[in-house]
C-alpha positions in Angstrom: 47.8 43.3 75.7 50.4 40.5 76.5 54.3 42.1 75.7 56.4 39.2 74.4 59.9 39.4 75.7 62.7 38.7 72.8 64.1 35.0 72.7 61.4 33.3 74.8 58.6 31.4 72.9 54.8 31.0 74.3 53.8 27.5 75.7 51.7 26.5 71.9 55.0 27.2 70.6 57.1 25.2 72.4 54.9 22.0 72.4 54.2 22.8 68.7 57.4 20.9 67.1 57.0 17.9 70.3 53.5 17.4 69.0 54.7 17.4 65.5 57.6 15.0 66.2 55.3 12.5 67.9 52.6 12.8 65.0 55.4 11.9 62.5 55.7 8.5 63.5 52.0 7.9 62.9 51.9 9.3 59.5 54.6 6.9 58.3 52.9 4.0 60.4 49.8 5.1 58.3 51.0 5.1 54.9 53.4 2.7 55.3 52.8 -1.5 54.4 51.1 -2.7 57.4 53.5 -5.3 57.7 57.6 -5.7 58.4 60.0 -6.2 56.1 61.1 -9.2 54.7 64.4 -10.0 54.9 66.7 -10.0 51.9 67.2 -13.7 51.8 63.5 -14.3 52.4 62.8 -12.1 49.7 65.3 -13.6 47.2 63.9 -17.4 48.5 60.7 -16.4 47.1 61.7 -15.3 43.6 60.7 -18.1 40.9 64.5 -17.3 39.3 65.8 -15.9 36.5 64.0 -18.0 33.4 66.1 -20.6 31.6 67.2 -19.9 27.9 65.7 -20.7 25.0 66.3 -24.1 23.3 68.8 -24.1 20.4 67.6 -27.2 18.7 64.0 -28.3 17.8 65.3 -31.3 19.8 65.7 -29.6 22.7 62.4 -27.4 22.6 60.8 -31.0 22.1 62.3 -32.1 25.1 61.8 -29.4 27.1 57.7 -29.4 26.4 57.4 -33.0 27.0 59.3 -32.6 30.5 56.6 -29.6 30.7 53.7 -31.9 29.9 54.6 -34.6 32.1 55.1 -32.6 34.9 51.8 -30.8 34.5 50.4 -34.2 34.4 52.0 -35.5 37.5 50.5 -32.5 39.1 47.1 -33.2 37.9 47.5 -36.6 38.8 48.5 -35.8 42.9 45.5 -33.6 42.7 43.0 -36.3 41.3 44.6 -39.1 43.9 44.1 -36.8 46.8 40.4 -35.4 45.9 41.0 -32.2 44.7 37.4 -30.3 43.2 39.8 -28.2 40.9 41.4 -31.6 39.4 38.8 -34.0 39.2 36.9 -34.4 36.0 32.9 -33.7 36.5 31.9 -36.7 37.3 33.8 -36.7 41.0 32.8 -33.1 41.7 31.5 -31.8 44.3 30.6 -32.6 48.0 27.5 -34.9 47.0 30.2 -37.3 45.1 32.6 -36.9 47.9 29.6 -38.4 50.3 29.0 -41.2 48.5 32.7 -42.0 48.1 33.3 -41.8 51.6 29.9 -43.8 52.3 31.6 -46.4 49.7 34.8 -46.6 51.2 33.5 -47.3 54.9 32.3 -50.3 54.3 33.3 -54.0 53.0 31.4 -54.3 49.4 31.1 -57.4 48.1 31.8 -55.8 44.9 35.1 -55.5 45.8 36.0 -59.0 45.5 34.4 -58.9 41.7 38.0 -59.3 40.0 39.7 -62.4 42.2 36.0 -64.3 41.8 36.0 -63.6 38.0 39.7 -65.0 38.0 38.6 -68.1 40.2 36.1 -68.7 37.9 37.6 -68.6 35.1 40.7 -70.6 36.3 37.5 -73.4 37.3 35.6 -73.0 33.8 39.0 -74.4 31.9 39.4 -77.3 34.2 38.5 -80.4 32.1 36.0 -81.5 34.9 32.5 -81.2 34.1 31.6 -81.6 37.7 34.4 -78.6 38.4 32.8 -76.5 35.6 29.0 -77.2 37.1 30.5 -76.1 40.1 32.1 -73.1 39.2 28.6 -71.5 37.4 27.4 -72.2 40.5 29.3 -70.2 42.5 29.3 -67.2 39.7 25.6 -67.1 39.8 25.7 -67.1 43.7 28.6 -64.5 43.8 26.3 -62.4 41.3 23.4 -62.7 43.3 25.3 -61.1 46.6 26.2 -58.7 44.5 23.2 -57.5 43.9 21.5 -57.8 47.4 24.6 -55.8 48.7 24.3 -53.0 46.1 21.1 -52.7 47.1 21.6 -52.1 50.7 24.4 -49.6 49.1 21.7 -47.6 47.3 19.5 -47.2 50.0 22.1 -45.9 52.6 23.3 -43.6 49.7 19.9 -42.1 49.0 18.9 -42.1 52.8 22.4 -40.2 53.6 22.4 -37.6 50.8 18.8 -36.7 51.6 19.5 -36.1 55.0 22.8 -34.2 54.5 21.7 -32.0 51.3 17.7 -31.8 51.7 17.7 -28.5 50.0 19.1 -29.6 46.7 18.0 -31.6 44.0 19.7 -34.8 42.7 19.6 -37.5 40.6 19.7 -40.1 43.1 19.9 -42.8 40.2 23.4 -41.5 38.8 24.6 -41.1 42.7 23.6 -44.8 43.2 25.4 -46.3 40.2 28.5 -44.0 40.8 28.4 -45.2 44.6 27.8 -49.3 43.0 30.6 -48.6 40.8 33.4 -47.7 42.7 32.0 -50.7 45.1 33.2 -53.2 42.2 37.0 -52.0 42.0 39.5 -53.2 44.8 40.0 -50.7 47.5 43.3 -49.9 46.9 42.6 -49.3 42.6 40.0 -46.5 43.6 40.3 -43.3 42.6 40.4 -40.5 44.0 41.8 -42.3 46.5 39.8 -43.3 50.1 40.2 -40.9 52.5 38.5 -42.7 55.2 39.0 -45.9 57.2 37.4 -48.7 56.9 34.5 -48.6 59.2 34.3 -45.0 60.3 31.6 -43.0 60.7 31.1 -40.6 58.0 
């Protein structure tokens, strides 16, 4: 049997508290967020704000939900123009739509040039010339005849590229076409969603 001499403390005793100290540290590591502080102004920066008071008049409540709807409908607008799934109405949903619009937008459609022909023609079928008029039918009929040979090469490289890209899912290559020969028939720069691919590229 050890005798322990007054005042003097055995070795466990005197790397007890060291071991405790450097155990502390860990604890509060363990328990605490995981990540530092934000600073105060960072903090405050991301606060929406104290909300604004209520309208006094039923003029101003007016006011204030029409400035509410418009901005929710600029919003929804951006999101549209730029392709958004969560904005676009059904129809443009989804990655299927997405490939045809980019396989539209790659290329020069002769639908594209539907709305300056129509005008062109139109301009011609008023001119009191029957030999202008006879003229102008001609070129309509023409003009509708490339149309059609063009949206046919369209469809095909629509239902050859879908297949290829999605050959697991089933689609209704007829409604893919006609949303593909569609959007072909509207000048580039009135699509929407907007392109988001060059003219050319390879999608």
């Amino acid at each position: 049997m050890k005798l322990r001499l007054p005042g003097r403390r055995t070795r466990a005793a005197e790397t007890a508290p060291d071991t405790a100290a450097d155990l502390t540290p860990q604890l509060v590591k363990a328990g605490g967020k995981g990540r530092p502080t934000p600073r105060r102004a960072e903090a405050q920066g991301r606060r929406p704000g104290p909300p604004p008071p209520p309208p006094t008049t039923r003029k101003e409540a007016y006011a204030r939900m029409r400035a509410q709807q418009a901005e929710r409908r600029a919003d929804t607008r951006a999101g549209m123009a730029r392709g958004d799934d969560s904005y676009l109405p059904a129809r443009d949903r989804g990655p299927v739509r997405k490939l045809v619009r980019d396989l539209v937008d790659t290329r020069r459609n002769a639908g594209s040039f539907f709305l300056p022909v129509a005008a062109l023609v139109l301009v011609g079928y008023f001119i009191p010339n029957p030999a202008v008029q006879n003229y102008t039918v001609f070129v309509w009929f023409l003009f509708f005849l490339v149309i059609i040979v063009d949206s046919v090469f369209l469809g095909r490289r629509i239902s050859r590229t879908v297949r290829q890209r999605f050959p697991d899912q089933p689609h209704r290559m007829k409604g893919l076409i006609w949303y593909g020969v569609s959007r072909a028939t509207m000048i580039r720069r009135w699509r929407f969603p907007k392109p988001e691919v060059a003219m050319g590229a390879q999608v």
